[in-house]
C-alpha positions as a printed NumPy array, in Angstrom:
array([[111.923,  99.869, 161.301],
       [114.241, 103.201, 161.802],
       [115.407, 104.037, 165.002],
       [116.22 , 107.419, 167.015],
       [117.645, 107.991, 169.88 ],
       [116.442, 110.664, 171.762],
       [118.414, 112.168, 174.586],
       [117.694, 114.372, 177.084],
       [119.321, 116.896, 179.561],
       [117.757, 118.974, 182.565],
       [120.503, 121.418, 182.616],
       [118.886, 122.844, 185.845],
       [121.001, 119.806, 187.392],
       [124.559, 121.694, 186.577],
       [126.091, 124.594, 187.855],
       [127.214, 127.145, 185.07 ],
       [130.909, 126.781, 186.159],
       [131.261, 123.396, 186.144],
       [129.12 , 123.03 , 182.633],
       [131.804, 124.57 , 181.46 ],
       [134.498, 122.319, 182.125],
       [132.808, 119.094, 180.39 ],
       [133.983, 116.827, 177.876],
       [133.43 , 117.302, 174.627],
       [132.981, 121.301, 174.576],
       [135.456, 123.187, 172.13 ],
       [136.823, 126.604, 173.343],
       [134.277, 128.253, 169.847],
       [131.407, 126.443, 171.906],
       [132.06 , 128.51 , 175.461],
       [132.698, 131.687, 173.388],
       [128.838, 131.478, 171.728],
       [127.891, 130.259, 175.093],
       [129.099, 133.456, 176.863],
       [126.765, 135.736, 174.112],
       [123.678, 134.665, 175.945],
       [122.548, 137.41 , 178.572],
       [120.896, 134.757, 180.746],
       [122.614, 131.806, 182.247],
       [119.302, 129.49 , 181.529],
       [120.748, 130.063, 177.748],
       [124.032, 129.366, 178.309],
       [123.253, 126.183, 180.045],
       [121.176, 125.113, 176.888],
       [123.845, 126.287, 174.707],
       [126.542, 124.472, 176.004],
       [124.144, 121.277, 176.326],
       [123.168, 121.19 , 172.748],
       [126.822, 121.399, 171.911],
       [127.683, 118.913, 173.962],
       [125.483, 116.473, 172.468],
       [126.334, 117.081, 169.419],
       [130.134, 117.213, 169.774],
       [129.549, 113.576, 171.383],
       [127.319, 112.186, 169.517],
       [127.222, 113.671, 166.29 ],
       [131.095, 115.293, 165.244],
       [131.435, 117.209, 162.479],
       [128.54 , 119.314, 161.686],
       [128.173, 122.015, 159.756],
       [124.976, 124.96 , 159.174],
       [123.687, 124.383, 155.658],
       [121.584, 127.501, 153.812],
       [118.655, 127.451, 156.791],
       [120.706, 127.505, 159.646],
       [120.702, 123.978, 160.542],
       [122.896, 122.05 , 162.094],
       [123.88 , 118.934, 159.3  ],
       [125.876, 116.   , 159.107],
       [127.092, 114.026, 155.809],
       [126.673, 110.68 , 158.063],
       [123.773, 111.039, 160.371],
       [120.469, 112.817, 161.321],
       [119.732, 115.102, 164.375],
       [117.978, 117.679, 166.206],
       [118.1  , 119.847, 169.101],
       [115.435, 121.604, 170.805],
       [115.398, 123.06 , 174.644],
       [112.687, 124.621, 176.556],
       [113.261, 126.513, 179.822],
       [116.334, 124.552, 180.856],
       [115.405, 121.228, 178.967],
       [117.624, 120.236, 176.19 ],
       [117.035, 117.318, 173.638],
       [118.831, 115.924, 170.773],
       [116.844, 113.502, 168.184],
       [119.672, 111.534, 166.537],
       [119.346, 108.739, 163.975],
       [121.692, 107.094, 161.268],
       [118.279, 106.047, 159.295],
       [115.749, 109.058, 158.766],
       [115.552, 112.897, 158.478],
       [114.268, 113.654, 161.467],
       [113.019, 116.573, 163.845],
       [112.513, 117.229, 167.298],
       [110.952, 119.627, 169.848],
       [110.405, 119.857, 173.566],
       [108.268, 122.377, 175.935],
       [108.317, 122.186, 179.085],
       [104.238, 121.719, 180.128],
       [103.043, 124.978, 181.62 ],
       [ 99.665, 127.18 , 181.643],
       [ 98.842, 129.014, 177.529],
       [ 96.427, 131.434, 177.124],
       [ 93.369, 130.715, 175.082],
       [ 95.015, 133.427, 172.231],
       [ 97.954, 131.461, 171.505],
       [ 95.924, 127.976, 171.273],
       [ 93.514, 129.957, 168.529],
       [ 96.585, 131.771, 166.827],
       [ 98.142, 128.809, 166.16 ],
       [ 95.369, 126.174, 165.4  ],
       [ 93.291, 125.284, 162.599],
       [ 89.78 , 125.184, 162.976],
       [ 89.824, 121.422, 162.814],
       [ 92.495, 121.798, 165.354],
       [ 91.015, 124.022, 167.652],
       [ 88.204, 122.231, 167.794],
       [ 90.673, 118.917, 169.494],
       [ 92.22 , 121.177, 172.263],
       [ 91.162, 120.622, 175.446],
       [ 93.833, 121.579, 177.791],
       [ 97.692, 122.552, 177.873],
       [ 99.024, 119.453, 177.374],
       [ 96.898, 118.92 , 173.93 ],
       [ 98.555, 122.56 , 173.073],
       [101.759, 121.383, 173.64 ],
       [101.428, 118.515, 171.976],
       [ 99.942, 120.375, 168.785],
       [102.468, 123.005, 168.89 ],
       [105.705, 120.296, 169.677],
       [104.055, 118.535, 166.765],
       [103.885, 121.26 , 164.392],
       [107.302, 122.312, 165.358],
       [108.984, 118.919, 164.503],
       [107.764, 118.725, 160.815],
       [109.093, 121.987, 160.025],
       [112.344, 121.075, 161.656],
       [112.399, 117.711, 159.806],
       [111.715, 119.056, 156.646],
       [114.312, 121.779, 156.909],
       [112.789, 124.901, 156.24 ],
       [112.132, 126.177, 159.416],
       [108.865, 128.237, 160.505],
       [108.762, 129.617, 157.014],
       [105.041, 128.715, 156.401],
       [101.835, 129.829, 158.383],
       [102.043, 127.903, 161.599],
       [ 97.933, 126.786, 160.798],
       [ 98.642, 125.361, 157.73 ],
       [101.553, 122.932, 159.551],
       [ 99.831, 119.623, 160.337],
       [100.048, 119.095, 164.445],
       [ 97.086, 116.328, 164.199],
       [ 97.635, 113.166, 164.778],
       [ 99.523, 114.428, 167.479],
       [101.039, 110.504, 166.719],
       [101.041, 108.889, 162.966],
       [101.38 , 109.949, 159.377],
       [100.623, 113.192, 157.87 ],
       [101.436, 114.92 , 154.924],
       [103.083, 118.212, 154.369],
       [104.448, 119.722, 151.111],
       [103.925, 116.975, 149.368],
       [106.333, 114.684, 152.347],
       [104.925, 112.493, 154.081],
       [106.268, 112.526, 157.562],
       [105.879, 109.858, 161.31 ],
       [105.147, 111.523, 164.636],
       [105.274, 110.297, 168.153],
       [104.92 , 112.305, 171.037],
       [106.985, 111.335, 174.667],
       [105.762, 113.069, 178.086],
       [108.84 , 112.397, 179.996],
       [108.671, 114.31 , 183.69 ],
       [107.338, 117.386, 183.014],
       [108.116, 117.696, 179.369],
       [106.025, 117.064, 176.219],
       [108.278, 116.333, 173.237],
       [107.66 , 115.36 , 169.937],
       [109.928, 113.586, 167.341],
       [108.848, 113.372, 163.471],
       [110.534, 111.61 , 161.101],
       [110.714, 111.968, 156.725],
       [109.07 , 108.312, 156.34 ],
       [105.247, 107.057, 156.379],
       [106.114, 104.383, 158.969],
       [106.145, 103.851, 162.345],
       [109.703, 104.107, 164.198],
       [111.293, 102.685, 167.398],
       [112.32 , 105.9  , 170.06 ],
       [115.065, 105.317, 172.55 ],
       [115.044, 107.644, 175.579],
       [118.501, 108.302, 177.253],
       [118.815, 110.506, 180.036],
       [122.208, 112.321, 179.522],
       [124.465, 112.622, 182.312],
       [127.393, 115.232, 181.393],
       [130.256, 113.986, 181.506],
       [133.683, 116.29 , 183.156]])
């Protein structure tokens, strides 16, 4: 059975001037950090590269824009202060994270199917419908390239096909996040849940 790991920082716990004096961080990594007008994206920033300085190392952007590596699989994601990173040496895999909150009724239609629609019954089914959608397109490469209703988001856990792929989802409500991790494989896989602690 594959494995990920999927670990997670609340970078609400870290002050921005001592974020940026952890391990791992290269001196490229606090320049891009320092781009973002608000400090809640140079937080994430500098958490997503510290996760994948540490537990990735040498990466590199292929023709989409996404982070690579020749000897493993990852992906970030953050969400108002939440960063992840989906990591595995066995599968392609994707990841996403939202942090649960109130959506209005427009955004559930705009980005649902009717068959969809029809299964949401609160925010934390839209969340796990958009998280879900969001993670096959970032496991399959392409990015939100396609019309966001013809992405499968249901099962919001289990196989579904896309492209011609078939992919695995599971979906994790840790605290007050929904995330959901998809993988390039028709069968089930083991999650490991590490809460991060940033080391200085």
């Amino acid at each position: 059975m594959a494995k990920v790991q999927l670990y997670i920082i609340n970078t609400e716990k870290y002050e921005y001037q001592k974020l940026l004096k952890a391990k791992y961080l290269k001196d490229e990594d606090i320049a891009n950090a320092e781009k973002y007008k608000l400090e809640v994206g140079k937080k994430e920033h500098l958490a997503s590269d510290y996760l994948k300085n540490k537990y990735v190392g040498d990466y590199y952007y292929n023709e989409n824009e996404k982070p690579v590596s020749d000897t493993s699989f990852f992906n970030v994601s953050h969400s108002y202060g939440h960063v992840i990173m989906a990591y595995s040496k066995d599968v392609p895999v994707g990841a996403d994270v939202e942090l649960k909150r109130t959506v209005s009724p427009d955004l559930v239609k705009y980005v649902s199917s009717e068959s969809e629609y029809e299964k949401i019954k609160n925010d934390n089914d839209f969340y796990k419908l958009w998280t879900s959608k969001e993670s096959v397109v970032k496991c399959q490469g392409d990015g939100l390239l396609k019309n966001i209703k013809d992405i499968p988001g249901i099962p919001f856990e289990g196989k579904k096909t896309f492209d011609n792929d078939t992919y695995y989802s599971k979906i994790i409500e840790h605290d007050d996040i929904i995330v959901s991790i998809t993988i390039k494989d028709e069968n089930d896989f083991e999650i490991e849940v590490i809460n991060e602690e940033i080391s200085f």
